[in-house]
Structures are given as C-alpha cells and as structure tokens.
C-alpha positions as CSV (number, residue, x, y, z in Angstrom):
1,X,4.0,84.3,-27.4
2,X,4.5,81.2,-28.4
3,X,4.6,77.2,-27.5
4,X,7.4,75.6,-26.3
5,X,8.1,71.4,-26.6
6,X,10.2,69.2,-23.8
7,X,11.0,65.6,-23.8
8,X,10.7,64.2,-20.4
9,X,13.1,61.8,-20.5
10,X,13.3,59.4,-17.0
11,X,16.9,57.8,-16.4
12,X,16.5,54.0,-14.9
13,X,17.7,51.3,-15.2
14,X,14.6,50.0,-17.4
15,X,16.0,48.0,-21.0
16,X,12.6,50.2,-22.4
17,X,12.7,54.2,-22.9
18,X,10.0,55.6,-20.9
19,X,9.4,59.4,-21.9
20,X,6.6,61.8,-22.7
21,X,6.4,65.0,-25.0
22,X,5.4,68.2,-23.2
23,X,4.0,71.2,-25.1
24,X,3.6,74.4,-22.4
25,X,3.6,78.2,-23.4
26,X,7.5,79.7,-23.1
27,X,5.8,82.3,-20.3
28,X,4.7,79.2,-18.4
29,X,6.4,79.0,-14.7
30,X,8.5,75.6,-13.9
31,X,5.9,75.1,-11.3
32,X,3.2,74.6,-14.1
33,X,5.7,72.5,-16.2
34,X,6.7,70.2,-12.8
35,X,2.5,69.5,-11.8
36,X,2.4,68.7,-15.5
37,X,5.5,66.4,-15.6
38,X,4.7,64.6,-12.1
39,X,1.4,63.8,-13.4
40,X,2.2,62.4,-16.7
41,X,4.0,60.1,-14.5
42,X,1.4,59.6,-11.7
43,X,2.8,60.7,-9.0
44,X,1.8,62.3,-5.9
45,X,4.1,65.5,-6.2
46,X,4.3,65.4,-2.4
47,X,8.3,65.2,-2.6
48,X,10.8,68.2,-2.6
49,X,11.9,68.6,-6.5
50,X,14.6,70.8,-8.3
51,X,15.2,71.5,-12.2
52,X,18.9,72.4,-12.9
53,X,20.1,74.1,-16.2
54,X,21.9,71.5,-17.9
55,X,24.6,70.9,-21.3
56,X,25.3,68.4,-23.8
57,X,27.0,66.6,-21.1
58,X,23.7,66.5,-18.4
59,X,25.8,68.4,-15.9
60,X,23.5,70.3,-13.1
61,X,24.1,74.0,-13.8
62,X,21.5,76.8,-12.1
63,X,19.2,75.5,-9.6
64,X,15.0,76.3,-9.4
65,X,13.9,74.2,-6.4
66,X,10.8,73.8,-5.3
67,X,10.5,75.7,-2.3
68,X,13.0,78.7,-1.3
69,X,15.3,77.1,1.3
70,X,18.1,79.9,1.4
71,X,16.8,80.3,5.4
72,X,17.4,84.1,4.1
73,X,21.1,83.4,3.2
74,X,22.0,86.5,0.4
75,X,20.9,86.9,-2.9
76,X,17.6,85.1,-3.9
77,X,17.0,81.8,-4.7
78,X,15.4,80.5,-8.1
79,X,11.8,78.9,-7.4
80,X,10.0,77.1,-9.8
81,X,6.7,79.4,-9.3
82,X,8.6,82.6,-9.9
83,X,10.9,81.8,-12.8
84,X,9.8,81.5,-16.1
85,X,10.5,78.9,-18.6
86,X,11.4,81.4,-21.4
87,X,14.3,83.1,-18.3
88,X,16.2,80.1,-18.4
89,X,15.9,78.5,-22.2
90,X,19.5,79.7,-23.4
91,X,19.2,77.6,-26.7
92,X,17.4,75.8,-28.8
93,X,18.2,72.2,-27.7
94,X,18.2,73.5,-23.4
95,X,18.6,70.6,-21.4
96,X,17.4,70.6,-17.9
97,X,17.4,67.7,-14.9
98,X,14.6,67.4,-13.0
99,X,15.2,65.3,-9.5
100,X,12.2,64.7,-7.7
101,X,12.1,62.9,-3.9
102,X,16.4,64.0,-3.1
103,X,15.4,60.5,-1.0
104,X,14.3,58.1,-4.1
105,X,16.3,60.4,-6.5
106,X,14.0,60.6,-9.1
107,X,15.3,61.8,-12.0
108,X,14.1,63.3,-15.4
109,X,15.9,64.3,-18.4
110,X,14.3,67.0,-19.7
111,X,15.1,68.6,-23.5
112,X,13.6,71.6,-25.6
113,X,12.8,69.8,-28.8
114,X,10.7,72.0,-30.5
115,X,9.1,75.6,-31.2
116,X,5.7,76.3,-32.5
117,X,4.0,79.6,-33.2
118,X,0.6,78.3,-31.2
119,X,0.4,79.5,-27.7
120,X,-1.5,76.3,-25.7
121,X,-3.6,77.3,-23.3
122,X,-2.1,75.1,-20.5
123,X,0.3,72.7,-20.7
124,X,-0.7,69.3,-22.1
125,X,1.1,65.8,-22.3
126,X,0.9,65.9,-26.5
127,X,2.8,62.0,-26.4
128,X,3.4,59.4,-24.3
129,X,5.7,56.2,-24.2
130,X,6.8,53.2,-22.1
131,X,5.2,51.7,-19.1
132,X,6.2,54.3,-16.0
133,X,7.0,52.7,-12.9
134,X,5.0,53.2,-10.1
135,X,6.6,56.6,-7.3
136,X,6.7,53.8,-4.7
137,X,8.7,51.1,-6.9
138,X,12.4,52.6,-6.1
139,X,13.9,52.1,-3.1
140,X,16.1,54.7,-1.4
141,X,18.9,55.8,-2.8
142,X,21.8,53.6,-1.5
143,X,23.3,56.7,0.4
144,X,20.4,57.4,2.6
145,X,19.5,53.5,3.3
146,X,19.8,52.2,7.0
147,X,22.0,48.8,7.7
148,X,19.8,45.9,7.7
149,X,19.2,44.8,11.3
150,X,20.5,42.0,12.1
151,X,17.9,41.2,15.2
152,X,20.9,40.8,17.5
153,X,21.6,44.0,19.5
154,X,25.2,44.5,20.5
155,X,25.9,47.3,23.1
156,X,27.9,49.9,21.4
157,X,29.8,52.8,22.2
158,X,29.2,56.7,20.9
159,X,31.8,55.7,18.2
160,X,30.2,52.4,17.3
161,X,32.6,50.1,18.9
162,X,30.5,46.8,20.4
163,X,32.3,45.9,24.2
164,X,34.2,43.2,24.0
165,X,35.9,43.5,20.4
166,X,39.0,42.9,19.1
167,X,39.2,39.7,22.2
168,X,39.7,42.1,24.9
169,X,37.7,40.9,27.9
170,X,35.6,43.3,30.3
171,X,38.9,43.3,33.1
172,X,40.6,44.4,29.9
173,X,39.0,47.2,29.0
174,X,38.6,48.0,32.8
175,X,41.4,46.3,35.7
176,X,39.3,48.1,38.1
177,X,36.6,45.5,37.9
C-alpha cells in the first residue's frame, strides 16, 4: 500500500492560483477522492461530476462519472465508487480533469505530484492556497444561458419568426383576410 499526492488545481479566470494538496491511499475509490476535493472547496457535492484521464496537453481521455448513465447501453461504464485510483494512475505525473456541475462547468486540474510509502488512513487536505470562490459565484456556462427577456412579448411562430417581420403586413402574410 501506499499514499498517493494530487494537486487540485481549479481553472478560472482568477489573477490568484487557488489549489489544494490531496494526500489519499492509491486503493482509495474516486468517489472518496471527489467528497474530499468538493469539500476542500466547500461545496455542496449536490451536482453531477466526471474525472477524465488526462496528458500533458489537459485533453479529456477515459471518463469515471458520477453516476452510471449508460441507460444499459453495452459495455460498462467507469463510476467513481467502483474504480480505483491506483486502475487509472498510468504515470507518475497522471493528470486528470475533474468537471463538476456540466451546468456551471466547474472545473479542476487535478495532477499526481507525489508518492509516499505511508498509507493515510482517509484522505486529508495536507495544503491549502488561495481564496476559493464560493459554488454559487459562477454563472452558467454561456452555452446553457437563456436570452435575457426583454419584457416585451412578440408572438412568434414554431420557428421563431415574430408576425409581421421583414415589413410584410397581416393581408401579406394572409390575402384571405
């Protein structure tokens, strides 16, 4: 056995590095290691998460999501509470991206930086830096926000159009008026 160390790295837009230092056993789950991560950041871990494998290059490789939502398509998907940290470290530097809340988009960079010959007994946040922004300070991601309403309300079609556009009066659209 032995003790594996991640630095949980969060992408934003912040000019300050906010990150923490994770030491968990190598036979933990990526269940325990997400609780652990989601509180060192205080969040409510009420949101659908996935880790992906990663490279040098943070590209997503091999997915463990949260929950198994293959709705019984073939072959079985990776979970986080039945995979295995040590199942998926490949190297010694294994990068992983953790999105949390596919709606916020969340997202962790997450890097082995260490080895120790100590088992811990549960994973533990060993260091701690930056201020973390609160769960509810991001607003949805741009591709899943609604158009502001204007207040005016136009009638419009099933493809959108409003009546009346392009200058074409009613006994335009219809001469049978």
């Amino acid at each position: 056995m032995a003790g594996i160390k991640f630095r949980v790295l969060l992408d934003s837009n912040q000019k300050e590095e906010v990150f923490c230092d994770i030491l968990l056993s190598i036979d933990d789950n990526f269940e325990s290691f997400f609780n652990t991560i989601i509180k060192a950041y205080d969040f409510k871990g009420d949101q659908m998460a996935s880790f992906y494998a990663s490279n040098e290059e943070w590209d997503k490789g091999e997915e463990v999501s949260l929950m198994d939502v293959s709705f019984g398509e073939e072959g079985q998907q990776r979970t986080m509470s039945n995979t295995s940290i040590q199942s998926m470290v490949e190297a010694p530097d294994q990068k992983f991206i953790l999105v949390y809340d596919f709606m916020k988009m969340w997202i962790f960079l997450v890097e082995c930086i260490g080895l120790q010959e100590e088992t811990p007994s549960k994973p533990t946040v060993i260091l701690s830096v930056g201020e973390k922004p609160k769960e509810d300070s991001k607003e949805l991601d741009e591709e899943f926000q609604m158009p502001a309403d204007s207040g005016e309300k136009e009638d419009e079609d099933e493809f959108g159009f409003n009546d009346y556009e392009d200058g074409f009066s009613e006994e335009d659209l219809n001469p049978y008026m």
